[in-house]
Backbone as ProteinMPNN parsed JSONL, in Angstrom:
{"seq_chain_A": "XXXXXXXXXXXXXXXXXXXXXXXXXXXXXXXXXXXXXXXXXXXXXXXXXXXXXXXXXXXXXXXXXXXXXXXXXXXXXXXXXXXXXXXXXXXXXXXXXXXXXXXXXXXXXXXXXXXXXXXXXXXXXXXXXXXXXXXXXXXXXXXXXXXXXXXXXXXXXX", "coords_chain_A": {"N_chain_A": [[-14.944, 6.939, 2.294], [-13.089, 9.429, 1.264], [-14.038, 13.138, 1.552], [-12.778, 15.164, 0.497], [-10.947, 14.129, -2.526], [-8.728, 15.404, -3.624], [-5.495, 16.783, -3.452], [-2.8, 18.66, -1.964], [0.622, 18.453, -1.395], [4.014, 18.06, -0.168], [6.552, 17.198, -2.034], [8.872, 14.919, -2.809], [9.905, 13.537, -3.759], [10.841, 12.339, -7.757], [9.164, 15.064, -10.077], [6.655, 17.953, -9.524], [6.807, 20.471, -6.955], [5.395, 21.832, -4.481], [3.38, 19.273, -4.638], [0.421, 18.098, -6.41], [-2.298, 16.417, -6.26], [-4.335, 15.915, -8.698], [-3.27, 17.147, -10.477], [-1.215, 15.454, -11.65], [-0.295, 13.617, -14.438], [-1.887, 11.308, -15.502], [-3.591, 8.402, -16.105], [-4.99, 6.886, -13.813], [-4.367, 7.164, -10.504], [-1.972, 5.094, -7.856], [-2.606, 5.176, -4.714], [-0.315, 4.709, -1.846], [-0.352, 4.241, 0.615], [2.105, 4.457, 3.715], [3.171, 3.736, 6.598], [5.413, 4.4, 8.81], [8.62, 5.375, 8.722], [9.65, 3.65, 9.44], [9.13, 1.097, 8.855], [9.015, -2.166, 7.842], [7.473, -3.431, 5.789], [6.507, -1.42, 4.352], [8.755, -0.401, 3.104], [9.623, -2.595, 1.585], [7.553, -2.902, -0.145], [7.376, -0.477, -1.15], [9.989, -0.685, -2.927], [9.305, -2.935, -4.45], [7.176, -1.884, -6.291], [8.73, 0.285, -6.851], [10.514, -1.263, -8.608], [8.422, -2.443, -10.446], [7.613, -0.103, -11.996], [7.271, 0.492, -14.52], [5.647, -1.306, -15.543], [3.592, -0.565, -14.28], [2.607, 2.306, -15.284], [2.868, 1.586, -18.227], [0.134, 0.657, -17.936], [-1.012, 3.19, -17.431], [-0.943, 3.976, -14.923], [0.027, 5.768, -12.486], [2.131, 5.804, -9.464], [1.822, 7.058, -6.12], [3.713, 7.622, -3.296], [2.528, 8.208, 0.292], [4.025, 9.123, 3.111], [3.691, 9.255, 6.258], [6.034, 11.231, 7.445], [8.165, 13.535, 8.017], [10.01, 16.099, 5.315], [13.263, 15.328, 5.679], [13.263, 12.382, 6.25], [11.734, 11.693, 4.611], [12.571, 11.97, 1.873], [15.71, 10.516, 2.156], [14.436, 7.877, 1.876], [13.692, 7.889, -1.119], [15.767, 8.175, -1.997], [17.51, 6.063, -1.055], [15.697, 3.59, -2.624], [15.971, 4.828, -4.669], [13.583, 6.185, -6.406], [11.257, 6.943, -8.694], [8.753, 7.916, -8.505], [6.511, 10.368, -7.336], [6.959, 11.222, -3.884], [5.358, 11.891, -1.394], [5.538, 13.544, 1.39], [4.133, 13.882, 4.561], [4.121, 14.78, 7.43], [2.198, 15.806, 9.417], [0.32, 14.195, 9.144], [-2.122, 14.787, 7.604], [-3.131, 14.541, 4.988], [-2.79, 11.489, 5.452], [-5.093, 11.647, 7.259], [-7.398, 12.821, 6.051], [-8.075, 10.835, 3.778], [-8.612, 8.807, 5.693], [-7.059, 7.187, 6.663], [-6.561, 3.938, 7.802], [-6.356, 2.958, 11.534], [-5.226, 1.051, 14.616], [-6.179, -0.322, 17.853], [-7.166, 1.51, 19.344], [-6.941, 4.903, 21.641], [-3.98, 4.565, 21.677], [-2.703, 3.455, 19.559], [-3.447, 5.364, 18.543], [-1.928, 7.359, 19.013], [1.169, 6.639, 18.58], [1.938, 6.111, 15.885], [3.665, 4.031, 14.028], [2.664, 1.835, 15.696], [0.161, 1.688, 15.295], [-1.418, 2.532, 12.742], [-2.612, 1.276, 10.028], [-1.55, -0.196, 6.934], [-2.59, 1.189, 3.619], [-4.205, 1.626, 0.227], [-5.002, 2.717, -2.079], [-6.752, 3.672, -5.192], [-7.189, 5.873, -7.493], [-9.57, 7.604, -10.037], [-8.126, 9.928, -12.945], [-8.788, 10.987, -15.173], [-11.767, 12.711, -14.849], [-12.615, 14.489, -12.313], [-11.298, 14.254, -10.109], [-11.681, 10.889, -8.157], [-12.287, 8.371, -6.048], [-11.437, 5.036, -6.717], [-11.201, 2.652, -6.118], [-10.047, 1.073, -3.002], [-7.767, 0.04, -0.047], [-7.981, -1.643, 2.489], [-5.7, -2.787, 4.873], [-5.348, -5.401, 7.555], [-3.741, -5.857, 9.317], [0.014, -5.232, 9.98], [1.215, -6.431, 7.477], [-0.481, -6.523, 5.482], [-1.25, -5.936, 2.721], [-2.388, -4.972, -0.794], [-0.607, -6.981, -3.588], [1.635, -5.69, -6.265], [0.511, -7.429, -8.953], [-2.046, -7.547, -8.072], [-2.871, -4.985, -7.764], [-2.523, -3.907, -10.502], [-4.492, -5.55, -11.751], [-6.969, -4.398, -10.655], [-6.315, -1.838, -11.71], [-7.467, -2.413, -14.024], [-9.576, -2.879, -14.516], [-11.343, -0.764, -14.468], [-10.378, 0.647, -16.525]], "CA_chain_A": [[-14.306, 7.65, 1.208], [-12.831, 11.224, 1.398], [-15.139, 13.775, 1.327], [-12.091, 15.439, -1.06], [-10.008, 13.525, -2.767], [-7.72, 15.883, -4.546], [-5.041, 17.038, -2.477], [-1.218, 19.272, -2.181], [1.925, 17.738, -0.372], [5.429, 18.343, 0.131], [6.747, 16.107, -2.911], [10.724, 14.869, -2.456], [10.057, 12.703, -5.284], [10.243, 13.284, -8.847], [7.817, 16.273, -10.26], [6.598, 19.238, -9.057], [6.848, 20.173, -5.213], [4.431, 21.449, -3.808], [2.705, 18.003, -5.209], [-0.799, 18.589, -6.278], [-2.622, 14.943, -6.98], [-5.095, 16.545, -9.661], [-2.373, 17.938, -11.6], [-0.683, 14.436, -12.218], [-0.538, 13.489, -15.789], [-2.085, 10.127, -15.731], [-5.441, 8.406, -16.205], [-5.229, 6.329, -12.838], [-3.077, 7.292, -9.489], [-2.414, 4.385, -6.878], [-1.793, 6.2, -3.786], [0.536, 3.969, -1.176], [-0.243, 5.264, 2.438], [2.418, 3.929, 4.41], [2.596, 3.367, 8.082], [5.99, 4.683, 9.33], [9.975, 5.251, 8.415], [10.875, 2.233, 10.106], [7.849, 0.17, 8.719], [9.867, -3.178, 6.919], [6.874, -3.819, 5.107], [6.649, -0.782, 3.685], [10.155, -0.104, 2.429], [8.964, -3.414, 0.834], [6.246, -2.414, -0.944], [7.992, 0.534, -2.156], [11.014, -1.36, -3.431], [8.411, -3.555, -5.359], [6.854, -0.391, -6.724], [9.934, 0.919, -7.793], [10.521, -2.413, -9.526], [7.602, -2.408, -11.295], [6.988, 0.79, -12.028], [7.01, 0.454, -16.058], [4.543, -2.033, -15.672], [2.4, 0.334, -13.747], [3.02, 3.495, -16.069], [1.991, 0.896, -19.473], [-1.148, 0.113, -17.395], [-1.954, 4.065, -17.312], [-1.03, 3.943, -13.484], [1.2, 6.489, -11.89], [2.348, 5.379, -7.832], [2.393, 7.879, -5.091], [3.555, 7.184, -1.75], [2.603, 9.191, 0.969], [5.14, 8.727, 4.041], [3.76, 10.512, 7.731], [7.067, 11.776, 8.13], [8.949, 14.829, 7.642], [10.788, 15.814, 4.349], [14.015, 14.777, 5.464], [12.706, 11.372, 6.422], [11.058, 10.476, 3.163], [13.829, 12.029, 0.775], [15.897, 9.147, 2.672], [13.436, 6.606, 1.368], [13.89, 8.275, -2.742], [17.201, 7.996, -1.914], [17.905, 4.912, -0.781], [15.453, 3.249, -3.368], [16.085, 5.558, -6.2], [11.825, 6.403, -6.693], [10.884, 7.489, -9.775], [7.545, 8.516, -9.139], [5.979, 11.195, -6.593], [6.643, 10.456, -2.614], [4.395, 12.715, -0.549], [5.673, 13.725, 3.106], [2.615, 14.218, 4.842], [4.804, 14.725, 8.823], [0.967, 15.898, 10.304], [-0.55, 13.277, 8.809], [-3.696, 15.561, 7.028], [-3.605, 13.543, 3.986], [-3.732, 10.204, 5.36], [-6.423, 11.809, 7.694], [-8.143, 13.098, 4.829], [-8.426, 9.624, 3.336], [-9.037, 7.978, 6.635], [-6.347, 6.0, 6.957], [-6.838, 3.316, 9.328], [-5.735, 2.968, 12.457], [-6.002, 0.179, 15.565], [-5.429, 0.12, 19.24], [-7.328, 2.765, 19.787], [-5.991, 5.869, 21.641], [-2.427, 4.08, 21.69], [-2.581, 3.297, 18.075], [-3.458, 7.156, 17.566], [-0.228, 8.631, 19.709], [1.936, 5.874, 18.172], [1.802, 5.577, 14.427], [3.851, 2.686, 13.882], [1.336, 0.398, 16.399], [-1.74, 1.596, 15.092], [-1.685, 2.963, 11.563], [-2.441, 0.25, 9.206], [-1.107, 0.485, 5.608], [-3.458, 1.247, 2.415], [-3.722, 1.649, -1.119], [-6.411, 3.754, -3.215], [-6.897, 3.65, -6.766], [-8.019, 7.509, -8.03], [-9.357, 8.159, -11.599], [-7.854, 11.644, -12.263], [-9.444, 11.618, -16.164], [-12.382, 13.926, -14.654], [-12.317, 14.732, -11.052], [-10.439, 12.925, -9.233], [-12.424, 10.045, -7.721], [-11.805, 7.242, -5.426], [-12.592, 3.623, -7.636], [-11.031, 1.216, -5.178], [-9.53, 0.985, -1.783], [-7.727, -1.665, -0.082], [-7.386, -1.312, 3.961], [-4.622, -4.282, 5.442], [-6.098, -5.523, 9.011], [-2.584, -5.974, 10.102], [1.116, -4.681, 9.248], [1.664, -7.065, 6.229], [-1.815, -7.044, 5.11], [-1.514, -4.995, 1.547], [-2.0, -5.68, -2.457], [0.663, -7.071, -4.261], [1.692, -4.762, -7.972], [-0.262, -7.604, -9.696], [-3.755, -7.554, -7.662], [-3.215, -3.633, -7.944], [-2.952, -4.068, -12.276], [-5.439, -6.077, -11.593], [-8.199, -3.705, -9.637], [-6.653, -0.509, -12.151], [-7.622, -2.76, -15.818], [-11.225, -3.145, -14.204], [-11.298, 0.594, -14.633], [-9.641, 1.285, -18.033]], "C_chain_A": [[-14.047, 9.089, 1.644], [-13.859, 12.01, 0.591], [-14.078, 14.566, 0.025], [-11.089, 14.939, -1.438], [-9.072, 14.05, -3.279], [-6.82, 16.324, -3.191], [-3.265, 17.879, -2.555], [-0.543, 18.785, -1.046], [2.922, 18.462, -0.922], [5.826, 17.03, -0.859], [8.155, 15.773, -2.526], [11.045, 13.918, -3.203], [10.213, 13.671, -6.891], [9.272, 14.381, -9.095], [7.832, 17.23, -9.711], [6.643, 19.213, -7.515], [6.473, 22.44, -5.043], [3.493, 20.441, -5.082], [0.688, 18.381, -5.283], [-1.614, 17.617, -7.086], [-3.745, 15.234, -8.648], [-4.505, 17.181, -11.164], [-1.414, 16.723, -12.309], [-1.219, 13.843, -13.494], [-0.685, 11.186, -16.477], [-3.51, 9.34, -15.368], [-5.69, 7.8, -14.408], [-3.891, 6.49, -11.769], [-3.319, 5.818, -8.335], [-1.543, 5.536, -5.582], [-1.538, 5.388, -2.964], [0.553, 4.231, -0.183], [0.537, 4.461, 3.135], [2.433, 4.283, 5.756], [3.967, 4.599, 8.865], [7.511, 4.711, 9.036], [10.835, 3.651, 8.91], [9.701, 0.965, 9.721], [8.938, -0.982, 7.858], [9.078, -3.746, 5.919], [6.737, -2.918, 4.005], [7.56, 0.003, 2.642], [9.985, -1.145, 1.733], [8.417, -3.158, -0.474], [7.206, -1.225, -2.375], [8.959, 0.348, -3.205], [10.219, -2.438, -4.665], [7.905, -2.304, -6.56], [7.867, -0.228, -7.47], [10.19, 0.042, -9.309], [9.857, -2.484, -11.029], [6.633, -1.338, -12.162], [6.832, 0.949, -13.83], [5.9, -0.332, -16.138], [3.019, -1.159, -15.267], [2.046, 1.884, -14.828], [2.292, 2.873, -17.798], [0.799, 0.936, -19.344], [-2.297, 1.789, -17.515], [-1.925, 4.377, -15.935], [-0.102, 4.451, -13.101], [1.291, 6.038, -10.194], [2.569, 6.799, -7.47], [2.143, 7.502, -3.716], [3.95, 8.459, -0.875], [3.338, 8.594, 2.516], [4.051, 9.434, 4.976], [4.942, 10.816, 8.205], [7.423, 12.596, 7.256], [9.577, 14.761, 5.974], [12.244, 14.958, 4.249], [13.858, 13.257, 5.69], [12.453, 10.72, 4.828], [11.889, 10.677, 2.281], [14.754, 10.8, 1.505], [15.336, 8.456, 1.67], [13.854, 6.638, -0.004], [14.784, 8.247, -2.811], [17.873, 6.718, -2.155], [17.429, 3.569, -2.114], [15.583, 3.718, -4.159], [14.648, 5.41, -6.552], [11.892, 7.378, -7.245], [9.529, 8.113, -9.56], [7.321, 9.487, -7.704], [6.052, 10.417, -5.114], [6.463, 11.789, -1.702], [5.015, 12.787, 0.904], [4.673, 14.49, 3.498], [3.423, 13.994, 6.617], [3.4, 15.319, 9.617], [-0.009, 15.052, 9.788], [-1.975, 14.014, 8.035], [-4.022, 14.879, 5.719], [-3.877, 12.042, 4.472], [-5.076, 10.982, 6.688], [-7.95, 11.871, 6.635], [-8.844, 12.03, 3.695], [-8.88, 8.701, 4.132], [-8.331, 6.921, 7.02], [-6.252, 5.095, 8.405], [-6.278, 3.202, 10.342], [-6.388, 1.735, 13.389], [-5.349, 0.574, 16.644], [-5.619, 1.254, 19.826], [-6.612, 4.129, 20.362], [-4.266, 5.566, 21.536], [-2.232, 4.15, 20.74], [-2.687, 5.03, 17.657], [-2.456, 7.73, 17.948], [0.388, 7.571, 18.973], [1.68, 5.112, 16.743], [2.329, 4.353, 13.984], [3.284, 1.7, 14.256], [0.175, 0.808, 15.736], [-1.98, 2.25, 13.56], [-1.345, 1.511, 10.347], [-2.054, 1.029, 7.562], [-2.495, 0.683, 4.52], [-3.276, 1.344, 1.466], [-4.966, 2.029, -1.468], [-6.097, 3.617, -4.474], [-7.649, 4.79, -6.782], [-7.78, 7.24, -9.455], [-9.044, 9.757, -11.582], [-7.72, 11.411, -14.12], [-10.403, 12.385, -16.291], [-11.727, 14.188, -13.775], [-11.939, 14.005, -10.744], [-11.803, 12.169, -8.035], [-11.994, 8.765, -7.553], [-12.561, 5.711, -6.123], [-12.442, 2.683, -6.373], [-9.953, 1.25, -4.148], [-9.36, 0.025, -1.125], [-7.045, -1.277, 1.764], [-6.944, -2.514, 4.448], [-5.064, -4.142, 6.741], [-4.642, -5.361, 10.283], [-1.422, -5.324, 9.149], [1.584, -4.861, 7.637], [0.555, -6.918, 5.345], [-1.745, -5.666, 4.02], [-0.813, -5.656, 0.393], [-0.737, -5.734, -2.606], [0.459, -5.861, -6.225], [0.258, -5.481, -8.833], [-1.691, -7.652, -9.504], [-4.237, -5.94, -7.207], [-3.526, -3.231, -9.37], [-4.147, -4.352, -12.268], [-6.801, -5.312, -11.725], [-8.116, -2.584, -11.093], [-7.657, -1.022, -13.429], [-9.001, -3.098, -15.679], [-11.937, -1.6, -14.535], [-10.816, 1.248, -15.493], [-10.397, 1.271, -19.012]], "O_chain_A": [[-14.828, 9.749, 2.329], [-14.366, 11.771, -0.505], [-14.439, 14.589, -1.152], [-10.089, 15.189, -0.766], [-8.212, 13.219, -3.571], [-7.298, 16.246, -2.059], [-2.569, 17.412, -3.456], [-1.028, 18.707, 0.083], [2.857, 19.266, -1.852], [5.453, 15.91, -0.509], [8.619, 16.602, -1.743], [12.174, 13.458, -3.369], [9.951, 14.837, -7.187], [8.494, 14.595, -8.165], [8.907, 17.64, -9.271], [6.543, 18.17, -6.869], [6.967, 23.536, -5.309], [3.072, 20.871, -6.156], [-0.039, 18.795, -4.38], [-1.736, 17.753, -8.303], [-3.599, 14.457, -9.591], [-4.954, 17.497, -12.266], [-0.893, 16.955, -13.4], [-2.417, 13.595, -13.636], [-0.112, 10.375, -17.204], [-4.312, 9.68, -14.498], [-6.602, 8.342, -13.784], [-2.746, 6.111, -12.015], [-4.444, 5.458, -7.988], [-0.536, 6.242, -5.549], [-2.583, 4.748, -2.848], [1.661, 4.578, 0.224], [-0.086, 3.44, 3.425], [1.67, 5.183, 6.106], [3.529, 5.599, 9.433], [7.815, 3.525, 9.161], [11.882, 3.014, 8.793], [9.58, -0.017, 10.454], [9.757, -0.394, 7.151], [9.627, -4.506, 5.121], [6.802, -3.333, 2.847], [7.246, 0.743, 1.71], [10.269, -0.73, 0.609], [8.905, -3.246, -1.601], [7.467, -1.197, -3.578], [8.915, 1.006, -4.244], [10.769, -2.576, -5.757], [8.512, -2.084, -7.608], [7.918, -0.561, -8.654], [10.123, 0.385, -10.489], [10.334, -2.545, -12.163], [5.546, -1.485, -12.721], [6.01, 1.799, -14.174], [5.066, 0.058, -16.955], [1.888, -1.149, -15.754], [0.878, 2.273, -14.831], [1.448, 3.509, -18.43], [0.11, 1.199, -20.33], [-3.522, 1.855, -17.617], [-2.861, 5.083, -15.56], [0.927, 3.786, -13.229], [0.164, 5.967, -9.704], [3.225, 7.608, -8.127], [1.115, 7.203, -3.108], [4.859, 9.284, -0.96], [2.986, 7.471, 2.879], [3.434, 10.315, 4.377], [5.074, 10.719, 9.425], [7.18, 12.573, 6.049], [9.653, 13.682, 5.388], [12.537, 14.2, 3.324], [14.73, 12.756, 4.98], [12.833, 9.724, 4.212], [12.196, 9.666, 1.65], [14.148, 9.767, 1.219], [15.847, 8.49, 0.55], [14.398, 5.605, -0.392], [15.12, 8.288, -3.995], [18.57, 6.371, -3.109], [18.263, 2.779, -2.558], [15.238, 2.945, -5.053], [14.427, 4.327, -7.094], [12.325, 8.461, -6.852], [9.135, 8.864, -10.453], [8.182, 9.219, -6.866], [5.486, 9.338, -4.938], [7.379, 12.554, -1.401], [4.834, 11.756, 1.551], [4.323, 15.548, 2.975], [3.222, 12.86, 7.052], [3.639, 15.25, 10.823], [-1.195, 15.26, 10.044], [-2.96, 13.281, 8.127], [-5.202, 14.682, 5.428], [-4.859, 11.402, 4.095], [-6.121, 10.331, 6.658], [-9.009, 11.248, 6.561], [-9.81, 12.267, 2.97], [-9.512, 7.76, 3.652], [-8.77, 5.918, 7.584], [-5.993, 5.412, 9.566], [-5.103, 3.433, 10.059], [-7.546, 1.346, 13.239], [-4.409, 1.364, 16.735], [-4.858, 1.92, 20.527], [-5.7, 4.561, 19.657], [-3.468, 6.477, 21.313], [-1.399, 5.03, 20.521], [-2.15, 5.665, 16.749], [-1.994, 8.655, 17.28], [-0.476, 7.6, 18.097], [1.344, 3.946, 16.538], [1.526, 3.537, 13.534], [3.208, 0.688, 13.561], [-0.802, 0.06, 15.718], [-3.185, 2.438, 13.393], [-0.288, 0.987, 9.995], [-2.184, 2.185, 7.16], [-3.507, 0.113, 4.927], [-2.079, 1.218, 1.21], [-5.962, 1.484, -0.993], [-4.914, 3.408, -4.739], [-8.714, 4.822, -6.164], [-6.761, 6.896, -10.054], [-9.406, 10.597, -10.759], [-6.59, 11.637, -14.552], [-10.508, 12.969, -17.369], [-10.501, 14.249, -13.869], [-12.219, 12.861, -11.1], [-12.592, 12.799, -7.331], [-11.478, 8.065, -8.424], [-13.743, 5.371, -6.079], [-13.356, 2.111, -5.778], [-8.832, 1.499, -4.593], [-10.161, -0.91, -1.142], [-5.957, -0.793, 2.077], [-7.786, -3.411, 4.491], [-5.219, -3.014, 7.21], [-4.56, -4.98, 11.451], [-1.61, -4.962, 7.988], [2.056, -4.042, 6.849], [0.818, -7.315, 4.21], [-2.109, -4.549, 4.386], [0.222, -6.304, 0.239], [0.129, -5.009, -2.116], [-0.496, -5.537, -6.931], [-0.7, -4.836, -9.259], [-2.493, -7.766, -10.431], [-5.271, -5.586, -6.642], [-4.451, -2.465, -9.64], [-4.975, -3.56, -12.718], [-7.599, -5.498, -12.644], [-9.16, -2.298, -11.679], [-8.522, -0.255, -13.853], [-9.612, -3.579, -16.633], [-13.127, -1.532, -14.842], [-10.751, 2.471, -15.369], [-10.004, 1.684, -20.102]]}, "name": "protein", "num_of_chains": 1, "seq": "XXXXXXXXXXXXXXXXXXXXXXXXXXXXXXXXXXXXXXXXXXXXXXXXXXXXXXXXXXXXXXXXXXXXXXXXXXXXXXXXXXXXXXXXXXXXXXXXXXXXXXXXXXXXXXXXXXXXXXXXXXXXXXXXXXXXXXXXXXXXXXXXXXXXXXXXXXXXXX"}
């Protein structure tokens, strides 16, 4: 778990920018760490997300996806999908460090984000302090919750 879970980004999503997860106006954040601009799973994911994002928002559940790439990179992404909710460019990676986002393939996997940065997903309550309930690390590229076994995890916590 992160020693702090609250955290400020470069937003290029909806909301405020500079993004400041503590300041989001919602009982439960899922945060979306993806892997890489060219990830196909993750443009996935996000496109799901987008989808379902009323469902997530009823539930009390705001999405933010944090990209490791640059601003112009992830505006792209809010672009292309039209994303309604907060997408974090994190281009030195210090937030997913900060969370620990996994990685394989040792030193290779660490110079080369796309081979070695697996995807994740956090569940934060941010009705006190922000605090990590549930975390979901994929072993491989594909390997992350679907919307409904993320409802799922938040309504265990409501």
């Amino acid at each position: 778990m992160p020693e702090t879970v609250d955290f400020e980004g470069a937003n290029v999503g909806p909301g405020p920018d500079p993004f400041a997860l503590s300041d989001l106006e919602t009982d439960i954040a899922v945060l979306l760490f993806h892997r890489d601009h060219l990830c196909g799973n993750c443009r996935t994911q996000v496109k799901a997300v987008v989808s379902n994002h009323d469902s997530l928002r009823e539930a009390g559940v705001e999405a933010v996806s944090i990209l490791p790439e640059d601003r112009e990179r992830a505006a792209e992404w809010v672009a292309e999908y039209d994303v309604p909710y907060p997408f974090i460019a994190d281009p030195e990676t210090e937030i997913a460090s900060q969370y620990g986002q996994s990685r394989r393939f040792g030193p290779i996997g660490r110079r080369i984000d796309l081979i070695g940065r697996m995807p994740e997903v956090v569940l934060v309550d941010l009705r006190r302090e922000p605090e990590v309930l549930w975390r979901y690390t994929g072993s491989h590229p594909g390997d992350r919750p679907g919307i409904d076994a993320i409802l799922e995890e938040a309504r265990k916590f409501a």
